[in-house]
C-alpha positions as a LaTeX table, in Angstrom:
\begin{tabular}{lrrr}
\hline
Residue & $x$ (\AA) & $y$ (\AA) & $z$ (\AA) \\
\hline
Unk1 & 0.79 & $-20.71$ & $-18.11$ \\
Unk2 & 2.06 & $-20.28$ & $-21.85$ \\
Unk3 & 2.57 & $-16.71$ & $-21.51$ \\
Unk4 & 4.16 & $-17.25$ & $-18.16$ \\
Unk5 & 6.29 & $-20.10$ & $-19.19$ \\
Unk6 & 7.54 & $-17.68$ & $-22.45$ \\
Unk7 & 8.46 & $-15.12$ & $-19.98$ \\
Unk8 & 10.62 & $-17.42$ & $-18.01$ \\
Unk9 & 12.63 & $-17.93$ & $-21.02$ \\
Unk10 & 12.63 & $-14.24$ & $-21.98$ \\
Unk11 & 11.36 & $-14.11$ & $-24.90$ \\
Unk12 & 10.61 & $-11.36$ & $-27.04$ \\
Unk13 & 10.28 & $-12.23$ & $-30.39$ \\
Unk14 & 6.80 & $-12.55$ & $-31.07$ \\
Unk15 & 6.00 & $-8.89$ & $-29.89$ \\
Unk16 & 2.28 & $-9.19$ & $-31.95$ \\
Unk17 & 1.45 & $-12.15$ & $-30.19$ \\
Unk18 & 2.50 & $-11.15$ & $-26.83$ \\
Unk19 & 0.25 & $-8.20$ & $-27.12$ \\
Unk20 & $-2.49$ & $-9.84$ & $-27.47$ \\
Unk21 & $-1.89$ & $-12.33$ & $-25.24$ \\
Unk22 & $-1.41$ & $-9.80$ & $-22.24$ \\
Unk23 & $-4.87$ & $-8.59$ & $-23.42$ \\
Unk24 & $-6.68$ & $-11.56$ & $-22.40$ \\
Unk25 & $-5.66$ & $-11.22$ & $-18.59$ \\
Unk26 & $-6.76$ & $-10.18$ & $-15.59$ \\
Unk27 & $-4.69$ & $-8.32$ & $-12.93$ \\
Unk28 & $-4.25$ & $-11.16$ & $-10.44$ \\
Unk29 & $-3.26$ & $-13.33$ & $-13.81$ \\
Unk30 & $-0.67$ & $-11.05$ & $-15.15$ \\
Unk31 & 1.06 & $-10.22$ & $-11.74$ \\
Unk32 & 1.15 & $-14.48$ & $-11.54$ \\
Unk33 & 2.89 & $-14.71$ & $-14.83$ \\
Unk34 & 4.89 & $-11.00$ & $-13.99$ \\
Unk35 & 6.63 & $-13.91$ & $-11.03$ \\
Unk36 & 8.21 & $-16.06$ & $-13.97$ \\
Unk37 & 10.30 & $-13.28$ & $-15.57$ \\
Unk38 & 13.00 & $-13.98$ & $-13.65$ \\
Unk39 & 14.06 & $-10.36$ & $-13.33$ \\
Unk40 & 11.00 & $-10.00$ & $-11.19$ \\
Unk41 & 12.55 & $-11.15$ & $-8.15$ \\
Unk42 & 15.64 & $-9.02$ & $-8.31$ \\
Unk43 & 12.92 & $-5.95$ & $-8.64$ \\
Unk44 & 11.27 & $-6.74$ & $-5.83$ \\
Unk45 & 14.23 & $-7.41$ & $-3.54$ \\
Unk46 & 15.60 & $-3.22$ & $-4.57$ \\
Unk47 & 11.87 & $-2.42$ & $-3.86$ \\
Unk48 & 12.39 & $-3.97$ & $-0.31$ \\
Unk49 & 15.36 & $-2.46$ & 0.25 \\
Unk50 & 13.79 & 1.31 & $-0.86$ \\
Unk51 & 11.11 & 0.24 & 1.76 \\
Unk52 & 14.05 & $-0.88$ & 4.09 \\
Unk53 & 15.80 & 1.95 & 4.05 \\
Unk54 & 13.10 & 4.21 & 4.70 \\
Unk55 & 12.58 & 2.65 & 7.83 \\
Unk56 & 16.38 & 2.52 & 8.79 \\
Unk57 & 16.50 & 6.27 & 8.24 \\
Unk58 & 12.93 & 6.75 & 10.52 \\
Unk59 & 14.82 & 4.72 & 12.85 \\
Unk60 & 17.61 & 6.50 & 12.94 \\
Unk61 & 15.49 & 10.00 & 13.20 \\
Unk62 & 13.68 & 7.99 & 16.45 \\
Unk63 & 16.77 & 7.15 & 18.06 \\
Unk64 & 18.44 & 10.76 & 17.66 \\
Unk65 & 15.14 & 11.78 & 19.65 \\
Unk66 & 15.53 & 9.44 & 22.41 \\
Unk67 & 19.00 & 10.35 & 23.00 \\
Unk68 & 17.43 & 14.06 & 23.11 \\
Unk69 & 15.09 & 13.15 & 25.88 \\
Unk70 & 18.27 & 11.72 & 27.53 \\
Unk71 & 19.63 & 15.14 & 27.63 \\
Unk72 & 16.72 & 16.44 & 28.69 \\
Unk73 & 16.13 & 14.81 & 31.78 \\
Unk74 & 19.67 & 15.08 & 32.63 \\
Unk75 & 19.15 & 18.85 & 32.11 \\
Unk76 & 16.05 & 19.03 & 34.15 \\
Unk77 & 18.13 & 16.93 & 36.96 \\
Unk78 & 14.76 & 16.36 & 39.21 \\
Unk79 & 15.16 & 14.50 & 42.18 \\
Unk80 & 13.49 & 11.02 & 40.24 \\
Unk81 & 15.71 & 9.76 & 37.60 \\
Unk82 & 12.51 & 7.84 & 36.32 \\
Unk83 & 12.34 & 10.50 & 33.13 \\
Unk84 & 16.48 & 9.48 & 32.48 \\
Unk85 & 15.48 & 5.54 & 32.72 \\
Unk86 & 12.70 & 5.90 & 30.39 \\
Unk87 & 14.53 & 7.65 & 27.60 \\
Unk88 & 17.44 & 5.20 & 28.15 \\
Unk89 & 15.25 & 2.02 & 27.51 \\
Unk90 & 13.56 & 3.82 & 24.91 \\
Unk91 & 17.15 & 4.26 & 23.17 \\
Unk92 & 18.58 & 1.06 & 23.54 \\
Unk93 & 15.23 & $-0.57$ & 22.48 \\
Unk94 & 15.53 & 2.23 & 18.97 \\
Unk95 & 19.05 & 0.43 & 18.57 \\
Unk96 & 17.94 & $-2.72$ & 18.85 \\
Unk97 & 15.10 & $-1.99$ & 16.13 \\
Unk98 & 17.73 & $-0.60$ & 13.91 \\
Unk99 & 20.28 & $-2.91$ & 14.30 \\
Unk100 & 17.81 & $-5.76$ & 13.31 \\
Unk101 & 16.58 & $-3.73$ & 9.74 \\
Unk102 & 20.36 & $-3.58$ & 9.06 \\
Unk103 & 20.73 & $-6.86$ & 9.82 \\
Unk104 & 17.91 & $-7.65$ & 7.06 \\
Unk105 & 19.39 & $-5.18$ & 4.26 \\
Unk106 & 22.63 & $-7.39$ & 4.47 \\
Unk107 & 20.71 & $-10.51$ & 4.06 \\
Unk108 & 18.71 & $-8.77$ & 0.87 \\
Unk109 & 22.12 & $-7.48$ & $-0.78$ \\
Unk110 & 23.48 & $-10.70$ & $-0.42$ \\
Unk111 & 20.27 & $-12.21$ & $-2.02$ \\
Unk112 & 21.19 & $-9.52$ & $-4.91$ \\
Unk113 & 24.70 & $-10.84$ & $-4.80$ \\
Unk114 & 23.43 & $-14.60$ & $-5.31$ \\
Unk115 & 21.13 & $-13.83$ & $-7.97$ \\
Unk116 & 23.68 & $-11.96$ & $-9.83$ \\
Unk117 & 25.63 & $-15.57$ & $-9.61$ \\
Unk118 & 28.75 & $-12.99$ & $-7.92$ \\
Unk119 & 29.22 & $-14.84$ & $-4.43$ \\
Unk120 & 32.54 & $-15.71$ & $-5.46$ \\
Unk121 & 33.17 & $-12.64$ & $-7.66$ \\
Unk122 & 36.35 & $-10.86$ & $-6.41$ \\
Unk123 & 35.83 & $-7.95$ & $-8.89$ \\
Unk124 & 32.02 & $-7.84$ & $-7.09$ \\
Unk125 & 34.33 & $-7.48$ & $-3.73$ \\
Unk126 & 36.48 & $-4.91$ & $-4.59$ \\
Unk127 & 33.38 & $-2.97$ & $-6.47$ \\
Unk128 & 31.31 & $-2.91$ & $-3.25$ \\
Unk129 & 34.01 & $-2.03$ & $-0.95$ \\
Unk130 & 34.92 & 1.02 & $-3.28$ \\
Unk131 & 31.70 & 2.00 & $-2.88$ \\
Unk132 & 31.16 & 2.11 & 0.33 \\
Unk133 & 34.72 & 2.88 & 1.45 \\
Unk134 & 33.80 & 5.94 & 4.12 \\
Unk135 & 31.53 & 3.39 & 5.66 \\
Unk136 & 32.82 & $-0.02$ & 5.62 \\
Unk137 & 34.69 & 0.16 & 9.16 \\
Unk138 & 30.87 & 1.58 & 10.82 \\
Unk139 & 29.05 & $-0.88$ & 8.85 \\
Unk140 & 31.11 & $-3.67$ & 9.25 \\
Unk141 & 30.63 & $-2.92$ & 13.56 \\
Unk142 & 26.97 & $-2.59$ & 12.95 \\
Unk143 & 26.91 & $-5.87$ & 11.87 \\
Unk144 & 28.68 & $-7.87$ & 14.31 \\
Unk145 & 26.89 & $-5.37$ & 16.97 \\
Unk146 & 23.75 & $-6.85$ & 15.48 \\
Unk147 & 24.95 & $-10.32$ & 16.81 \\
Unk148 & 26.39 & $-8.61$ & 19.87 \\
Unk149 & 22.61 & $-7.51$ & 20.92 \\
Unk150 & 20.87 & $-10.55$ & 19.95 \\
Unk151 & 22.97 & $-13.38$ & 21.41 \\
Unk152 & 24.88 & $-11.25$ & 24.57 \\
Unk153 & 23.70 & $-8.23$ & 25.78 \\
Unk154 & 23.11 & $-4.68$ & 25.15 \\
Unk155 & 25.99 & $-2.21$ & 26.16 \\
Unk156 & 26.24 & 0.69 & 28.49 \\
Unk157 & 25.31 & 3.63 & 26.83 \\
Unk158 & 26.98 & 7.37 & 28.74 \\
Unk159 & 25.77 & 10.67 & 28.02 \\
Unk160 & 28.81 & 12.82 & 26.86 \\
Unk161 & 28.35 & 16.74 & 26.60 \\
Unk162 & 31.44 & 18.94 & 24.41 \\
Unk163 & 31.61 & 22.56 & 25.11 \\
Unk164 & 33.70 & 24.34 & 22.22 \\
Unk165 & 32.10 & 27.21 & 21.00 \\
Unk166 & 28.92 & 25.37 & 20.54 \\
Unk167 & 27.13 & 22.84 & 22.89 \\
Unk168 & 27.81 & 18.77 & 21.28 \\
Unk169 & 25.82 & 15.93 & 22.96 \\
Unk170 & 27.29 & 12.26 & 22.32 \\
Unk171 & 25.64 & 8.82 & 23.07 \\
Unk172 & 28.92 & 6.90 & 23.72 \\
Unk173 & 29.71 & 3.39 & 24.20 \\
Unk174 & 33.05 & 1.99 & 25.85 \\
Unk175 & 34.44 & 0.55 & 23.54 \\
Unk176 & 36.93 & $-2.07$ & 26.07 \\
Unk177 & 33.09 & $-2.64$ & 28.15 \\
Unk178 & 32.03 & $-4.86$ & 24.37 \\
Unk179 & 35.55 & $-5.75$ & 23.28 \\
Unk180 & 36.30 & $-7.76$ & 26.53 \\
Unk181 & 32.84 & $-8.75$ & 27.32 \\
Unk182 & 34.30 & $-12.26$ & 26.05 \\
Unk183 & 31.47 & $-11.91$ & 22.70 \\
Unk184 & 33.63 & $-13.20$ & 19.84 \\
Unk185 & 34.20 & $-10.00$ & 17.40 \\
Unk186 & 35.51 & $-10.81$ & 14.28 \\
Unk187 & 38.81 & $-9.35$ & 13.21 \\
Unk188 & 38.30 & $-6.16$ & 12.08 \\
Unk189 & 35.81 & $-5.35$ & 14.34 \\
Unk190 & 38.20 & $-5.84$ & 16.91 \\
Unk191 & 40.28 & $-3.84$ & 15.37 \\
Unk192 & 37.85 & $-0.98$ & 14.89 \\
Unk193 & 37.11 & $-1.07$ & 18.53 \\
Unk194 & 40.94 & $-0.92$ & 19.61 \\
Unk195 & 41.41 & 1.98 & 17.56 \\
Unk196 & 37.88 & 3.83 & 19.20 \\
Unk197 & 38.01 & 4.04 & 22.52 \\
Unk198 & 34.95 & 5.78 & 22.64 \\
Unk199 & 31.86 & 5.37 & 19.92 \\
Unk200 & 29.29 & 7.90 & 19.51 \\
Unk201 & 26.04 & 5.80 & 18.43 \\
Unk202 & 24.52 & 8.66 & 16.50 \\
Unk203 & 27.63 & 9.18 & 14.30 \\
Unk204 & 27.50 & 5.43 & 13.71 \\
Unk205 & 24.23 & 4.98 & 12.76 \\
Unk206 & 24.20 & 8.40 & 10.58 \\
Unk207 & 27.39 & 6.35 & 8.37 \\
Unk208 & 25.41 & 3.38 & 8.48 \\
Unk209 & 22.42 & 5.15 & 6.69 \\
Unk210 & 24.62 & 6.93 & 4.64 \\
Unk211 & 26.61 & 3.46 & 3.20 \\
Unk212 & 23.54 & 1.65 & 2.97 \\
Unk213 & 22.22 & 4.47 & 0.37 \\
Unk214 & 25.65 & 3.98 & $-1.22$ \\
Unk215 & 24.88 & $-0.35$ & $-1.20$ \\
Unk216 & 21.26 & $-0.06$ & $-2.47$ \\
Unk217 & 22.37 & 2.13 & $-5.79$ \\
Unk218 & 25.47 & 0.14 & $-6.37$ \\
Unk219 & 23.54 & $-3.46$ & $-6.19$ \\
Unk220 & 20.98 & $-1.66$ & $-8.33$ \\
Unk221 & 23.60 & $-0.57$ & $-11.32$ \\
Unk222 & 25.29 & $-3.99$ & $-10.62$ \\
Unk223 & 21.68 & $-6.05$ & $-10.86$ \\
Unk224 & 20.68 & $-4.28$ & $-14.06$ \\
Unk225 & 24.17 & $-4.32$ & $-15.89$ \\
Unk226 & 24.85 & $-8.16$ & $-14.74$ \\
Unk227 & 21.34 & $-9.23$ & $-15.92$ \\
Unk228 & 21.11 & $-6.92$ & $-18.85$ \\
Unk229 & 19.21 & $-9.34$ & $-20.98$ \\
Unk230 & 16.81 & $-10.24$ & $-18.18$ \\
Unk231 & 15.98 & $-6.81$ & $-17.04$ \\
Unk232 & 14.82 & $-5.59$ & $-20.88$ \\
Unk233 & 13.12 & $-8.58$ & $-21.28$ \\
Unk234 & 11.19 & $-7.77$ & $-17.89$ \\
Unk235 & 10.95 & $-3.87$ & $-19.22$ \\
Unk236 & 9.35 & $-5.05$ & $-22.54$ \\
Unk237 & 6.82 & $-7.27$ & $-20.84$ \\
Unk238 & 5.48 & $-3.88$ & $-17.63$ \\
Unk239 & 5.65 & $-2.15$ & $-20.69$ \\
Unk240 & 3.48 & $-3.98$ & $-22.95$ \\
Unk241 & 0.93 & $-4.42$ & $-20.04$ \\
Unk242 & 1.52 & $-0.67$ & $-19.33$ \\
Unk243 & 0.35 & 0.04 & $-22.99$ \\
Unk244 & $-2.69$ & $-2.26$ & $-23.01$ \\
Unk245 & $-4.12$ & $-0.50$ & $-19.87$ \\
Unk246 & $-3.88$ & 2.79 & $-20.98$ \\
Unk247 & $-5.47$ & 2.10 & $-24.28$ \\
Unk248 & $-8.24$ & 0.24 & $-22.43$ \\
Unk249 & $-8.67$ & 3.16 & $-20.27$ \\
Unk250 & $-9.21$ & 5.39 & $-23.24$ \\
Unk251 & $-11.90$ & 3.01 & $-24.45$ \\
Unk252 & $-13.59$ & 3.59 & $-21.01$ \\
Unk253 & $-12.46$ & 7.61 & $-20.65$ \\
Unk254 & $-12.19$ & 9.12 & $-24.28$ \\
Unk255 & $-10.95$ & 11.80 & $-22.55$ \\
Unk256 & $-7.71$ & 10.22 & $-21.49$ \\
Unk257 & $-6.95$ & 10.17 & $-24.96$ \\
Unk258 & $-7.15$ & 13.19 & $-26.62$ \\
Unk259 & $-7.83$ & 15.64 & $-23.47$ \\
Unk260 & $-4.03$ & 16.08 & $-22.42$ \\
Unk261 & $-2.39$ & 19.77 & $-22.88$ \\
Unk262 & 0.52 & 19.49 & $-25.74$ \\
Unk263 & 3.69 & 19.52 & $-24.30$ \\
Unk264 & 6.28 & 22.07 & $-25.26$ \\
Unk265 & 8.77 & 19.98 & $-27.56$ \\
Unk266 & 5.54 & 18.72 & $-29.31$ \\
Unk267 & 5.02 & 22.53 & $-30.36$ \\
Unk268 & 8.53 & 22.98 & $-31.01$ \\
Unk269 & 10.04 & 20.59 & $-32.76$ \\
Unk270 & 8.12 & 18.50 & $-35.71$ \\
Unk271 & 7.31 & 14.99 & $-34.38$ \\
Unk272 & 9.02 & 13.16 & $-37.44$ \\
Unk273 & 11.76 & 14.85 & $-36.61$ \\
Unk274 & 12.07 & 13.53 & $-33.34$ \\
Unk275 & 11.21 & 10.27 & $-34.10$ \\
Unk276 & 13.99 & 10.25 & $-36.59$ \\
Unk277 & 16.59 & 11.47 & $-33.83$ \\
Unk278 & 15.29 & 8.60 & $-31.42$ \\
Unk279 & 15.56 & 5.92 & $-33.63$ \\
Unk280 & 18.88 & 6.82 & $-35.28$ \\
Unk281 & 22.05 & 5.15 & $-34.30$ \\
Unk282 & 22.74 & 8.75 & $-32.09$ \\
Unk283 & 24.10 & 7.79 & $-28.42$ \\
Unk284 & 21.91 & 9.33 & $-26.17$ \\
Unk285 & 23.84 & 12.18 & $-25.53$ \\
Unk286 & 24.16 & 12.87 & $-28.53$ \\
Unk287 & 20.39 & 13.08 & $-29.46$ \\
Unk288 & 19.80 & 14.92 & $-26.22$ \\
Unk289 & 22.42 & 17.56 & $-27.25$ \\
Unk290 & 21.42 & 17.80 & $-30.71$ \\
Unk291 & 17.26 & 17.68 & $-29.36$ \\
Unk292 & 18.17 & 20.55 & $-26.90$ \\
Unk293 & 20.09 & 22.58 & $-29.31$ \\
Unk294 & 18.15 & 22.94 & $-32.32$ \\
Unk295 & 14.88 & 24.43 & $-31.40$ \\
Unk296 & 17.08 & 27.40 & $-29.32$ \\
Unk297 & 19.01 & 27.62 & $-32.39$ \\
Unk298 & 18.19 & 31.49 & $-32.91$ \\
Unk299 & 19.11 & 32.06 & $-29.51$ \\
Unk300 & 15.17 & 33.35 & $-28.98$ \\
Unk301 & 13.65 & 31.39 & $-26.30$ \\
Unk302 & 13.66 & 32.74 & $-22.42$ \\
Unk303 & 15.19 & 30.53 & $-20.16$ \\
Unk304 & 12.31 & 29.34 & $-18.11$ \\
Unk305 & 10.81 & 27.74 & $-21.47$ \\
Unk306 & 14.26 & 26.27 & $-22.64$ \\
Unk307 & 14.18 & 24.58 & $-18.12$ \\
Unk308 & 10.79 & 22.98 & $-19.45$ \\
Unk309 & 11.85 & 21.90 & $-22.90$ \\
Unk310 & 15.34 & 20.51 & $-21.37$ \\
Unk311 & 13.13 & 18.67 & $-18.84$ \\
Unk312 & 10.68 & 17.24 & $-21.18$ \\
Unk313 & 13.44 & 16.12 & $-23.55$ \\
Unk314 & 15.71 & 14.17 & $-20.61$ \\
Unk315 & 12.77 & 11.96 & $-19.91$ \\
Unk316 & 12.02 & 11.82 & $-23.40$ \\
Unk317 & 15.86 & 10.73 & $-24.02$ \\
Unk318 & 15.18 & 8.37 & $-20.25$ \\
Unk319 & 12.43 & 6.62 & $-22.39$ \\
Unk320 & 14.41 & 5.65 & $-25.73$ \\
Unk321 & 13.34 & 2.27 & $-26.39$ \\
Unk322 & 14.24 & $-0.02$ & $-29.31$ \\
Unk323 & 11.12 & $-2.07$ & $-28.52$ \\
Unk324 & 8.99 & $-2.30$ & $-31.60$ \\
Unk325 & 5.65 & $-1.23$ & $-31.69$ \\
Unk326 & 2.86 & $-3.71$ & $-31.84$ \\
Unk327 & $-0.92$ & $-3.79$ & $-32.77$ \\
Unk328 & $-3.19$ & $-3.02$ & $-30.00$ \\
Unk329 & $-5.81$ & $-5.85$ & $-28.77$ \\
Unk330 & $-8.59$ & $-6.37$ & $-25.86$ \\
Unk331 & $-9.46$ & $-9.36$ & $-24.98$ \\
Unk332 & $-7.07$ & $-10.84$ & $-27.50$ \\
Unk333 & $-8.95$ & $-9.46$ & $-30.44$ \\
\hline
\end{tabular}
């Protein structure tokens, strides 16, 4: 509970003793205490939404095949239209099931949102809308659609087929059917709908996906640049528990240690040398540029080994910490 109760107040002074406190615990213990850094819950809410918006985009995937079989069975136009019906429940029921994980990556943004202490942030407002601005007219249907399908009814879907050069299939809804259905839309749905007579589903959902992307990397810069003091707090303390499993790994595994092939930069550029350039008061571009440059300075090396240097060096430059280094315990001795 200490070590928990020192994370909640991020601290990160004592860097020796923290080290050896993490040493003393178990997994179950340290992914307790891991819950009281309170950058933990922000990290797990983007991990949901990565999750989330895998399955959004399978949905979307499912419900672009349903509306194939639609065509399909139109195409095979058989006397029973019991292959048509089945695709067309199968559709609406794919809407449904994506309308619903939208419906939950609004509710985790807005989690973000009230973490982040912005619900009342009009800079947030216009930041979000900026970056979403292809998709906030789609997105801002899907949601009230949402509603629409839970609490009224599902709409008519028609099967729409464009012949201009090349064959275009469209899932359409009317959009007068939903607008005077007598469901309360809000505003500028309304508006959206008066200005579309016509909606193609799969176009929707495909700017849906494509905003939502947009949402989850713009609440993640937003998260770590609101809570900057809380998120390298949290980095210190994975890291420090990173560090003490590795080295008790080697303990167990010698191997891990020492059998590891040398990466390039190691044989081309002295390792005080690097070190230096890390921990000088260089930007990060600039010690990338000056890192990159130098060992190519004769203009010698091929190209694929200055790709593999580059790479090594950008996550090298990725992992420039000003974290000091502390003394290495198990079991807190």
């Amino acid at each position: 509970m200490a070590l928990a109760e020192y994370m909640s107040h991020l601290g990160t002074e004592d860097t020796e003793g923290f080290s050896q406190a993490v040493s003393t615990l178990s997994d179950e213990a340290w992914k307790f205490a891991l819950q009281f850094s309170p950058y933990q819950k922000i990290e797990t809410i983007l991990d949901n939404l990565e999750g989330l918006f895998d399955a959004l985009r399978e949905e979307f995937i499912n419900l672009s095949s349903y509306h194939s079989g639609m065509s399909a069975a139109l195409d095979i136009q058989a006397d029973s239209n019991t292959s048509y019906e089945r695709e067309y429940k199968k559709t609406a029921s794919s809407l449904i099931t994506f309308s619903a994980l939208y419906a939950t990556y609004v509710d985790l943004c807005f989690r973000i949102r009230d973490l982040c202490k912005l619900k009342n942030s009009k800079p947030y407002s216009r930041a979000i809308q900026k970056a979403i601005k292809d998709f906030s007219e789609p997105m801002g249907f899907m949601k009230d659609l949402r509603n629409f399908l839970l609490h009224y009814s599902i709409p008519k879907f028609s099967h729409s087929v464009q012949l201009d050069g090349a064959k275009r299939e469209y899932l359409l809804i009317n959009s007068a059917d939903i607008a005077c259905s007598g469901f309360k839309w809000k505003a500028d749905t309304r508006n959206y709908l008066y200005r579309n007579k016509k909606i193609d589903v799969i176009s929707l959902c495909e700017k849906v996906v494509k905003g939502v992307r947009r949402s989850i990397d713009f609440h993640r810069k937003v998260s770590e640049r609101v809570l900057k003091k809380e998120k390298n707090a949290h980095d210190f303390y994975k890291y420090q528990r990173k560090r003490h499993e590795f080295f008790s790994q080697s303990v167990t595994d010698f191997g891990a240690l020492i059998k590891r092939p040398t990466p390039l930069h190691r044989r081309l550029l002295e390792a005080e040398f690097v070190a230096n350039v890390l921990n000088s008061s260089l930007t990060d571009e600039e010690a990338s540029d000056l890192l990159k440059n130098y060992p190519n300075r004769f203009k010698i090396l091929p190209q694929p080994v200055l790709a593999e240097l580059n790479l090594e060096l950008e996550n090298l430059i990725k992992s420039r910490k000003l974290i000091p280094d502390s003394g290495m315990y198990f079991s807190g001795k």
